[in-house]
C-alpha positions as YAML, in Angstrom:
chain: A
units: angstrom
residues:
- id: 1
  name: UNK
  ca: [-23.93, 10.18, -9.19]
- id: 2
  name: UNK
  ca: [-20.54, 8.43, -9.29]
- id: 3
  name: UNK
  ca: [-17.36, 9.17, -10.01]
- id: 4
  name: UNK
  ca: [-17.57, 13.01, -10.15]
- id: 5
  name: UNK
  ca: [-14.46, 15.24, -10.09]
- id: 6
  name: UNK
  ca: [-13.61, 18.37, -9.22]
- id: 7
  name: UNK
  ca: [-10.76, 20.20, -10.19]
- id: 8
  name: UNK
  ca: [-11.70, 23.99, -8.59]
- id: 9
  name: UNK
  ca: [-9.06, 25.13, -5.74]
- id: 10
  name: UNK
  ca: [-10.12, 25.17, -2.17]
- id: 11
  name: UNK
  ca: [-10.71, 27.81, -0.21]
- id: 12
  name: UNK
  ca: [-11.60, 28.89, 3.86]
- id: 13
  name: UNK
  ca: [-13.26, 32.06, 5.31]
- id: 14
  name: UNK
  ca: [-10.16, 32.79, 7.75]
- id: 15
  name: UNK
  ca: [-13.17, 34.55, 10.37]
- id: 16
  name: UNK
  ca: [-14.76, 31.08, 10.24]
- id: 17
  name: UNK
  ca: [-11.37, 29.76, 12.16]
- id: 18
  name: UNK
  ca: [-11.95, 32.29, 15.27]
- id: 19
  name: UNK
  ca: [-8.63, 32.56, 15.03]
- id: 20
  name: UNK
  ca: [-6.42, 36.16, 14.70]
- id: 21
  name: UNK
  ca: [-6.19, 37.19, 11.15]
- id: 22
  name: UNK
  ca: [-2.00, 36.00, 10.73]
- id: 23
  name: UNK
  ca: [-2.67, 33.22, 12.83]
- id: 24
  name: UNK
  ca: [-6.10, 32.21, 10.79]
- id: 25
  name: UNK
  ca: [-3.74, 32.34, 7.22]
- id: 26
  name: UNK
  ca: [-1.25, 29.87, 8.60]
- id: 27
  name: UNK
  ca: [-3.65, 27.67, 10.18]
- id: 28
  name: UNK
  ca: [-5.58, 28.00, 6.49]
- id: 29
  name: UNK
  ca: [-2.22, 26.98, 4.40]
- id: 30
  name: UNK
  ca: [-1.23, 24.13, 7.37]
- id: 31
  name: UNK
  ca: [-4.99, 22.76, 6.58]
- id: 32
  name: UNK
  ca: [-4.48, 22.68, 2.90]
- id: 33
  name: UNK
  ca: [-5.80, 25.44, 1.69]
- id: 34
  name: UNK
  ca: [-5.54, 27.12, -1.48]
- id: 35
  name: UNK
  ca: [-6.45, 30.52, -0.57]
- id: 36
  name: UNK
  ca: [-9.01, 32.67, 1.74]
- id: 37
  name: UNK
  ca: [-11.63, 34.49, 1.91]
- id: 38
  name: UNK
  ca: [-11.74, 37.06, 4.40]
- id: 39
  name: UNK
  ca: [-14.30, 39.64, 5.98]
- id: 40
  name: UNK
  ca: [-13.15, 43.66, 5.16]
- id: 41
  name: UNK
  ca: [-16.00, 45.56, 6.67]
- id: 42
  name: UNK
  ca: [-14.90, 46.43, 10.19]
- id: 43
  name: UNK
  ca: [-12.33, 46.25, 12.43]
- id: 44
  name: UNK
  ca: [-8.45, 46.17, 11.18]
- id: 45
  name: UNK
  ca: [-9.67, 44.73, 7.70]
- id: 46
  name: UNK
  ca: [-11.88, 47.83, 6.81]
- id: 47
  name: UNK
  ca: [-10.84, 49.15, 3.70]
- id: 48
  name: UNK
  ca: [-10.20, 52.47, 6.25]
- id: 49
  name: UNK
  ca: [-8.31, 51.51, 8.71]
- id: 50
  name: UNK
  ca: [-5.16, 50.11, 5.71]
- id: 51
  name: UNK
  ca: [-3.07, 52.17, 4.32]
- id: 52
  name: UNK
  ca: [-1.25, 51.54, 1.20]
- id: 53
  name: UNK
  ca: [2.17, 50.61, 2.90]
- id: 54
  name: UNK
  ca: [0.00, 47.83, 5.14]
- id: 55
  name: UNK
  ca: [-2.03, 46.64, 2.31]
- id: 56
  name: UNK
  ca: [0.94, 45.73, 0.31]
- id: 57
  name: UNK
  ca: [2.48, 44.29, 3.37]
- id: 58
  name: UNK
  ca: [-0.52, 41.75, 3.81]
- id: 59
  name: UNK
  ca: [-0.53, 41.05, 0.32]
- id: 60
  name: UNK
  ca: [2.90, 39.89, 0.12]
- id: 61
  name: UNK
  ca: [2.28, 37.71, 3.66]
- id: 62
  name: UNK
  ca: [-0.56, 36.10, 1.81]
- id: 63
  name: UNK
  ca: [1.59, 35.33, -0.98]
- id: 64
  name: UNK
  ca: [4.33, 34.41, 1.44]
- id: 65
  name: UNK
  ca: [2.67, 31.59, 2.42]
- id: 66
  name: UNK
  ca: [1.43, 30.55, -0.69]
- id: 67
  name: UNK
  ca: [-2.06, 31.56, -0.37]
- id: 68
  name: UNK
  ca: [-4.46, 33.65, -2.48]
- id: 69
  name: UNK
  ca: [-7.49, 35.80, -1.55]
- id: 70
  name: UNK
  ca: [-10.41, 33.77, -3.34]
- id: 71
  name: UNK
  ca: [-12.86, 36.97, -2.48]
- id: 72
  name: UNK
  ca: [-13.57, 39.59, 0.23]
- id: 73
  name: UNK
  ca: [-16.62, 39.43, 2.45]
- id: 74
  name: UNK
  ca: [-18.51, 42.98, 1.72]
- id: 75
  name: UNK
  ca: [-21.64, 42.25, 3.47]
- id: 76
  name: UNK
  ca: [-22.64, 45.59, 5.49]
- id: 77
  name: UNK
  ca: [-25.59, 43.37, 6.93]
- id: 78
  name: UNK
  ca: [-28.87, 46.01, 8.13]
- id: 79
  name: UNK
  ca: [-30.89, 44.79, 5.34]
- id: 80
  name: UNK
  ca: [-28.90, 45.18, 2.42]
- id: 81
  name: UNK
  ca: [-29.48, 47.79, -0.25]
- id: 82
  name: UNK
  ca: [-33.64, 47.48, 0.32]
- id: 83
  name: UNK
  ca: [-33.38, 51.09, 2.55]
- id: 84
  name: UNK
  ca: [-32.62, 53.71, 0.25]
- id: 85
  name: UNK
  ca: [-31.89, 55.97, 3.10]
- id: 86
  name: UNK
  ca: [-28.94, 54.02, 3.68]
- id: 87
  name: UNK
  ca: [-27.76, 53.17, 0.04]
- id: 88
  name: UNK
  ca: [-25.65, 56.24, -0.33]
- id: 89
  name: UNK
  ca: [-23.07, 54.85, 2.84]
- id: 90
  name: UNK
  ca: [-23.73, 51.51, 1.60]
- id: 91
  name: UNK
  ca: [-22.84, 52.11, -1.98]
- id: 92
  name: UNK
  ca: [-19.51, 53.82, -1.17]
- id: 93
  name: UNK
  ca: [-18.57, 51.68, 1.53]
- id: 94
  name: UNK
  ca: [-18.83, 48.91, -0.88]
- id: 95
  name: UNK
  ca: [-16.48, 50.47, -3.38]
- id: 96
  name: UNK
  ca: [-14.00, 51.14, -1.08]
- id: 97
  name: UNK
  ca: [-14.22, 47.49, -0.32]
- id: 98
  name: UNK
  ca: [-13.77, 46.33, -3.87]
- id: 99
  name: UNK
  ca: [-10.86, 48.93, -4.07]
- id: 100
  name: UNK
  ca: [-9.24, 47.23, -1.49]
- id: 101
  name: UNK
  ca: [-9.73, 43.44, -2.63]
- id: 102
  name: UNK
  ca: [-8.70, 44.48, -6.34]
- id: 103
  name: UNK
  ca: [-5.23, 46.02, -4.45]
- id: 104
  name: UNK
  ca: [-4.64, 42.12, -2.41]
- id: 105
  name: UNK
  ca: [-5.32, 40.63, -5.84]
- id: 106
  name: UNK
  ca: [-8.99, 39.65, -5.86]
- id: 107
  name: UNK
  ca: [-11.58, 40.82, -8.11]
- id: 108
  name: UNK
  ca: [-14.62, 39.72, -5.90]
- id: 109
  name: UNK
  ca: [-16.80, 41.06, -3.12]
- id: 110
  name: UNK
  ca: [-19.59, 39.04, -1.46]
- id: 111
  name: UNK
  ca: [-21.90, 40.70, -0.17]
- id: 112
  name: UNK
  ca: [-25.62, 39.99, 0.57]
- id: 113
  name: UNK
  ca: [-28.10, 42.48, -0.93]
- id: 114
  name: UNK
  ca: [-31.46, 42.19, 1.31]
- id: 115
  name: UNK
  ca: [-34.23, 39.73, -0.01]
- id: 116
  name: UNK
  ca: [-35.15, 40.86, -3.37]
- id: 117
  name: UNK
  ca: [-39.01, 41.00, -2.84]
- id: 118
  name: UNK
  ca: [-41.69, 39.32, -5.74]
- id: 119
  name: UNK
  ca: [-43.81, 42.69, -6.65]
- id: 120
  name: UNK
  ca: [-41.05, 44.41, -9.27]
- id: 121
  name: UNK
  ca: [-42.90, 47.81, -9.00]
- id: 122
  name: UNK
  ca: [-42.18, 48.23, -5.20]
- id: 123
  name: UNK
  ca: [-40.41, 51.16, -3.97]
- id: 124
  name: UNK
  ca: [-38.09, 48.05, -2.09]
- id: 125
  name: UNK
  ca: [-37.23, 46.77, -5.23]
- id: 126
  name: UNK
  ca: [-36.25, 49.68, -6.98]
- id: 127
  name: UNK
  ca: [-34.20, 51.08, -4.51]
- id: 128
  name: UNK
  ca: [-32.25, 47.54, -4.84]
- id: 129
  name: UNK
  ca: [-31.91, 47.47, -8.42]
- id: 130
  name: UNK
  ca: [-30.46, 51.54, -8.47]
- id: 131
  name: UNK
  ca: [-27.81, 50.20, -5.65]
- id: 132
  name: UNK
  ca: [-26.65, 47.10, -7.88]
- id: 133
  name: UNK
  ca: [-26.65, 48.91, -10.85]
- id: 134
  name: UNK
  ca: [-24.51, 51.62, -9.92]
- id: 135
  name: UNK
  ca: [-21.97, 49.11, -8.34]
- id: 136
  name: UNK
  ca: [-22.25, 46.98, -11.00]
- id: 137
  name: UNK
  ca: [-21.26, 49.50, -12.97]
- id: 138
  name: UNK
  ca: [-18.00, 50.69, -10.79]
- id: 139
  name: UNK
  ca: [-17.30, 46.98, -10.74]
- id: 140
  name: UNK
  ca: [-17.39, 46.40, -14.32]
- id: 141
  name: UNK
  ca: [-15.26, 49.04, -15.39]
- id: 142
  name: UNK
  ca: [-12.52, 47.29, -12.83]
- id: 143
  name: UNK
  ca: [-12.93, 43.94, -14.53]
- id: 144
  name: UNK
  ca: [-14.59, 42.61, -11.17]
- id: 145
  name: UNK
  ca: [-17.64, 41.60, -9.91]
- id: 146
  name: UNK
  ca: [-19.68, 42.28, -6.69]
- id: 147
  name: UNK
  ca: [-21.61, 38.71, -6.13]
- id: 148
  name: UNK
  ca: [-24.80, 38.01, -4.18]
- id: 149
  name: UNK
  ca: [-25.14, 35.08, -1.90]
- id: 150
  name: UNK
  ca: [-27.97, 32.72, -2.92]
- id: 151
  name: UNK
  ca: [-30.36, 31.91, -0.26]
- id: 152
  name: UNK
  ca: [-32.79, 35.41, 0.82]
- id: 153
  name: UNK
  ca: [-35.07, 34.37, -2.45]
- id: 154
  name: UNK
  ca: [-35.15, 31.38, -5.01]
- id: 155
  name: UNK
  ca: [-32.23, 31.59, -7.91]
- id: 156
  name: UNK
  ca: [-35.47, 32.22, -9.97]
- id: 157
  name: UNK
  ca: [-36.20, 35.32, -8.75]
- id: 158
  name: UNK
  ca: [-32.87, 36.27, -7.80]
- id: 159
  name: UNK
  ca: [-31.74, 35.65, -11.58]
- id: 160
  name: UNK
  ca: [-34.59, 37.65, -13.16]
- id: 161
  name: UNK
  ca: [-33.15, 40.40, -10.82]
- id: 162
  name: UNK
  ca: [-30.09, 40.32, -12.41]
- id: 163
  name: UNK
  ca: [-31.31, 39.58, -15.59]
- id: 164
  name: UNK
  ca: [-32.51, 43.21, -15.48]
- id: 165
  name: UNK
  ca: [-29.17, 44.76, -14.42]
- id: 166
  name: UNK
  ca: [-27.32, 46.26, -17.06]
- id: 167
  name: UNK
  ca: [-24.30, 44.49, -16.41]
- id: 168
  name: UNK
  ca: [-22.81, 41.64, -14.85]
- id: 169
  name: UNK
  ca: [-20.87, 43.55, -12.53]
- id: 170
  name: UNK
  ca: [-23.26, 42.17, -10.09]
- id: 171
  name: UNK
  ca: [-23.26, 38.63, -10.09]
- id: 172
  name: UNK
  ca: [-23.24, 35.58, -7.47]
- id: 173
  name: UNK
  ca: [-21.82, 34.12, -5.01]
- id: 174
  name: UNK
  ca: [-23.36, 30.43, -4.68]
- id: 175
  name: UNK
  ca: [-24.30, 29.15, -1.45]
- id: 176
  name: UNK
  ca: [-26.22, 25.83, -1.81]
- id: 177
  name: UNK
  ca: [-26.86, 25.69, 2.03]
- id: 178
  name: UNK
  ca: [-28.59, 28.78, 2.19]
- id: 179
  name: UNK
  ca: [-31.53, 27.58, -0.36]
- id: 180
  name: UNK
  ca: [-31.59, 23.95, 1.16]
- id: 181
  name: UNK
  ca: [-32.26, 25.48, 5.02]
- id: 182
  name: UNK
  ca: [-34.39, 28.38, 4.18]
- id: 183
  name: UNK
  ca: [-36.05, 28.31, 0.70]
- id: 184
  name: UNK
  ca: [-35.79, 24.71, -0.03]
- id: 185
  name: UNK
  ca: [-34.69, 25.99, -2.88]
- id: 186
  name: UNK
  ca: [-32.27, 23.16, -5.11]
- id: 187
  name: UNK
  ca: [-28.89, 23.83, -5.38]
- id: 188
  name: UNK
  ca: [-28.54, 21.75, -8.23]
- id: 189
  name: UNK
  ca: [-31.14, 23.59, -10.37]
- id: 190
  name: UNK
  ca: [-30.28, 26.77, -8.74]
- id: 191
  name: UNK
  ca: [-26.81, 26.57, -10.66]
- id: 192
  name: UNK
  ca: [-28.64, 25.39, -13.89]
- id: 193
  name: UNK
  ca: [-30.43, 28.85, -13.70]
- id: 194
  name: UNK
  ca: [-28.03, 31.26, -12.17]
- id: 195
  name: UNK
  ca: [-24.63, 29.20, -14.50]
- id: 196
  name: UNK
  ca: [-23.97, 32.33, -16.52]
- id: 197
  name: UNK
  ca: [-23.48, 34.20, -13.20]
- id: 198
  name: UNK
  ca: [-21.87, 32.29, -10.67]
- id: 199
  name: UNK
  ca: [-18.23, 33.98, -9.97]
- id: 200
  name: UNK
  ca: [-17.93, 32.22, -6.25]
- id: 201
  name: UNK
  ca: [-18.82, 29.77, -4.12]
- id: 202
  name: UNK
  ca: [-19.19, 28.45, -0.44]
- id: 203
  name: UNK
  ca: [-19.50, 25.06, 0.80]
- id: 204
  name: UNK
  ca: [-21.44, 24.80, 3.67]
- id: 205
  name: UNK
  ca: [-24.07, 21.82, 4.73]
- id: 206
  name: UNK
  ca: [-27.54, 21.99, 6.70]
- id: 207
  name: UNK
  ca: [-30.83, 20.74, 6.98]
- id: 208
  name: UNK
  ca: [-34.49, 22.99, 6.97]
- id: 209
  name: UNK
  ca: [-36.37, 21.37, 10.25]
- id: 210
  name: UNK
  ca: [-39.46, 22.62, 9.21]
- id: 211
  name: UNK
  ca: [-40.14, 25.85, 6.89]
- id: 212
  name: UNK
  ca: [-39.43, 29.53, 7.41]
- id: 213
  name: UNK
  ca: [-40.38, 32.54, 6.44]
- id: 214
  name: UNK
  ca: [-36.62, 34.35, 4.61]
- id: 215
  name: UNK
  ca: [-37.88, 37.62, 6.27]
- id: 216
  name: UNK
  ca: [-37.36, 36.38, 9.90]
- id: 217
  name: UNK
  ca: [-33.83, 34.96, 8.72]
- id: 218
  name: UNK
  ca: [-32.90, 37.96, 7.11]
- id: 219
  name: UNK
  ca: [-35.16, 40.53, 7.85]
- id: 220
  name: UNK
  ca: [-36.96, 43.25, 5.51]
- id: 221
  name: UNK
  ca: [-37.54, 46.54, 5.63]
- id: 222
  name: UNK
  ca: [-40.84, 46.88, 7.13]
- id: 223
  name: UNK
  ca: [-41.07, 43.72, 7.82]
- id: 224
  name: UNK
  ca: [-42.00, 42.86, 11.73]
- id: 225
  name: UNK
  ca: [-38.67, 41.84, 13.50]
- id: 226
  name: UNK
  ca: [-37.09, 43.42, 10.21]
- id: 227
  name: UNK
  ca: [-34.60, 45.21, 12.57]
- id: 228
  name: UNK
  ca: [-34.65, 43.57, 15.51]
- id: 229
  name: UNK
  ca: [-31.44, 41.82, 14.81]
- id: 230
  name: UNK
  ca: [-30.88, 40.07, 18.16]
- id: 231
  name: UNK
  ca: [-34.39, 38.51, 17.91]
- id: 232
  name: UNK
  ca: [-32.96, 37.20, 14.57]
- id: 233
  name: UNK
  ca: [-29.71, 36.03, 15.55]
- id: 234
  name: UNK
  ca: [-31.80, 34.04, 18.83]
- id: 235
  name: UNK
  ca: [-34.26, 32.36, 16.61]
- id: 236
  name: UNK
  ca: [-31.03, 31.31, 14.34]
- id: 237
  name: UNK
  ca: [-29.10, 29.47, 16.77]
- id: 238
  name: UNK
  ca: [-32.49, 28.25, 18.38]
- id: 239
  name: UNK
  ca: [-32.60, 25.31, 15.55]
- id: 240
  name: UNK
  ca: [-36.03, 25.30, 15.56]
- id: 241
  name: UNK
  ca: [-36.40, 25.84, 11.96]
- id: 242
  name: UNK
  ca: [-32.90, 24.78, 10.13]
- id: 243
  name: UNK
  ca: [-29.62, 23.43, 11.45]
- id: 244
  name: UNK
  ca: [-25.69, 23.97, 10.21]
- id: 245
  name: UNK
  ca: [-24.39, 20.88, 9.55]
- id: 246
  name: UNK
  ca: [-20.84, 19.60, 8.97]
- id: 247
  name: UNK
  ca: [-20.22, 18.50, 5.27]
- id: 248
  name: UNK
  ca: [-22.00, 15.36, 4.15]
- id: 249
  name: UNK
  ca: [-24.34, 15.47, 7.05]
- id: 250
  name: UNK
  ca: [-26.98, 17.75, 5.70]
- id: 251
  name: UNK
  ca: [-29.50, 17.94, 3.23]
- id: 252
  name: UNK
  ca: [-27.16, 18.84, 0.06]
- id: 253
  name: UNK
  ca: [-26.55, 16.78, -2.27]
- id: 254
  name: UNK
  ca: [-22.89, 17.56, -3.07]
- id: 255
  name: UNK
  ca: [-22.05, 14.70, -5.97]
- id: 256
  name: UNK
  ca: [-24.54, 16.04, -7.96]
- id: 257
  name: UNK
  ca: [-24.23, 20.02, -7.26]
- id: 258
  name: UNK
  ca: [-20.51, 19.26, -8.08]
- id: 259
  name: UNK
  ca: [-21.51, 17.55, -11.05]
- id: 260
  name: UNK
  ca: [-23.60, 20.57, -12.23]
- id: 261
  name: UNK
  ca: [-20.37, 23.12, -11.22]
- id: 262
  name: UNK
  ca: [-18.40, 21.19, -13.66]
- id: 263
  name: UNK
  ca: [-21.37, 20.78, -16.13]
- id: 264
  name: UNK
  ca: [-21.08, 24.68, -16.18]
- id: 265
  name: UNK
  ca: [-17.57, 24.90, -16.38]
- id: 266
  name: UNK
  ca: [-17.41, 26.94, -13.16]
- id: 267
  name: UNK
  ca: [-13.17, 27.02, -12.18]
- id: 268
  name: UNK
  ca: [-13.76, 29.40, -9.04]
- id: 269
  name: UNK
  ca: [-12.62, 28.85, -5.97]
- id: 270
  name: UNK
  ca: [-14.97, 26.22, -3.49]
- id: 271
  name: UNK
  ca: [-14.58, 28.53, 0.11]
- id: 272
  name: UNK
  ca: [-15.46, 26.55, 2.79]
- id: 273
  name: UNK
  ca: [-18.10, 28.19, 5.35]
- id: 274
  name: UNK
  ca: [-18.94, 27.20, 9.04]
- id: 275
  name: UNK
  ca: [-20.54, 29.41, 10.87]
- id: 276
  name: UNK
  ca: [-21.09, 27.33, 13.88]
- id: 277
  name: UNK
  ca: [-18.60, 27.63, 16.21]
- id: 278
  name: UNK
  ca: [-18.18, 24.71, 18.38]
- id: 279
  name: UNK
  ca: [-15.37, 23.33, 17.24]
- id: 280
  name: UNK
  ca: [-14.35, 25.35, 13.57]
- id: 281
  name: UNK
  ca: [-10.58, 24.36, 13.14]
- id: 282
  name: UNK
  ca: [-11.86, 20.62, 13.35]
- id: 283
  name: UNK
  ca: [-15.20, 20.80, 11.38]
- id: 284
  name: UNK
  ca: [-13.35, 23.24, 8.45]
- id: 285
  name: UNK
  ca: [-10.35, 20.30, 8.41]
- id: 286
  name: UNK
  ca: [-12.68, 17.82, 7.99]
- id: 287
  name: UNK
  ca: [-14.77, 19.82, 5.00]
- id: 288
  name: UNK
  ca: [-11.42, 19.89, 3.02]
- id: 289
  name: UNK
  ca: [-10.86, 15.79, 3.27]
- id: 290
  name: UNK
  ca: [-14.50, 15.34, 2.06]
- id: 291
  name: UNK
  ca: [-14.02, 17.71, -0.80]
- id: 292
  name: UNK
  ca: [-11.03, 16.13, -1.74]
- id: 293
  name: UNK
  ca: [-12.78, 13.06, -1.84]
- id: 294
  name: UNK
  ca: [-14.21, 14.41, -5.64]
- id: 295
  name: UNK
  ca: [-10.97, 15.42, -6.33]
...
């Protein structure tokens, strides 16, 4: 497709630089960014180790530099909200998290929910949809939005998940790599069917080798190596079944998904994502000169 434009601001997961957190947000406005994204689930970013006084202090560094917080990474990993036994942590933990990014001027939280499994009556399922519906609720009634990275399922059965939500509070976070190295889903149809959702993106590249079952990406709750996270992390970086790929040199068809972010009138922020890191400062320059090639 020629001659496609995009007009959305541009915007870096700070983690992705491996850099420290004030040195990551001047490397990010050096690069050309227009704001971050950055991870508030442990360490000094967790929503409980800021106080008020420091949380006003980073906000006004941020600003300082001309920068904006596109979204907050929420993502409490352990298989999302699919173990109720852990939902009641989980739940609060992720509205302390959306208390925080609505105080440094955000009003998302990514966050990835567990796979959302096909059979609708399973006890897996429900325990998801009481999770999202209560903080879809909390978010709602703070004009913000708690949004689900594509990827774990196809946007068709992630959307008729949502559909059945209450609220929008819930909504997505768009990540057309994820579905190209794992589902095979297509990001271009993916935004077609999840356009009335879609409050953030990422732009990240890759390629699926050969195809994979989502459960030994992501794991599920009674699901084999469903907890064995360093099993999962080995058979990631093994690229045996999908590879990370520096922007333009996967299998995503960017003119066109841009084309269909437009189509939609999507204005969020494109955050750029690279979890490999070999060389991040380099590869994440490079992603902003190729997206400002559709500029």
């Amino acid at each position: 497709m020629q001659n496609v434009k995009v007009a959305n601001k541009i915007g870096i997961i700070v983690d992705s630089l491996k850099l420290p957190l004030l040195e990551g947000l001047k490397v990010a406005k050096e690069m050309g960014a227009d704001g971050v994204q950055i991870y508030a689930v442990d360490g000094e970013m967790a929503p409980e180790n800021l106080n008020s006084a420091t949380r006003k202090e980073l906000k006004s560094y941020i600003e300082s530099l001309g920068l904006e917080i596109s979204a907050l990474c929420g993502d409490l990993g352990g298989l999302g909200f699919q173990d109720h036994q852990q939902n009641k942590w989980k739940v609060e933990k992720s509205k302390r998290i959306l208390d925080l990014a609505v105080e440094l001027g955000t009003n998302i939280v990514t966050t990835h929910i567990g796979i959302v499994p096909e059979e609708k009556d399973s006890h897996v399922y429900e325990s998801m949809q009481k999770a999202c519906e209560e903080l879809g609720f909390y978010a709602k009634g703070m004009d913000a939005f708690f949004a689900i990275e594509t990827g774990p399922e196809t946007a068709l059965r992630l959307k008729t998940f949502l559909d059945s939500l209450s609220t929008n509070g819930v909504s997505v976070n768009f990540d057309p790599a994820n579905m190209v190295m794992v589902t095979g889903d297509d990001p271009v149809e993916g935004v077609k069917l999840l356009k009335e959702y879609i409050v953030h993106t990422h732009v990240k590249d890759g390629v699926q080798i050969k195809p994979v079952d989502p459960r030994d990406v992501y794991g599920a709750l009674g699901y084999g190596c469903g907890t064995d996270h360093e099993k999962i992390a080995k058979m990631v970086a093994s690229g045996e079944y999908f590879r990370e790929l520096p922007l333009g040199k996967g299998a995503v068809d960017f003119p066109n998904y841009f084309a269909a972010l437009r189509e939609i009138n999507y204005n969020g922020y494109l955050t750029i994502e690279r979890e490999v890191d070999t060389r991040p400062v380099k590869d994440i320059s490079e992603a902003i000169t190729f997206i400002k090639k559709f500029k």
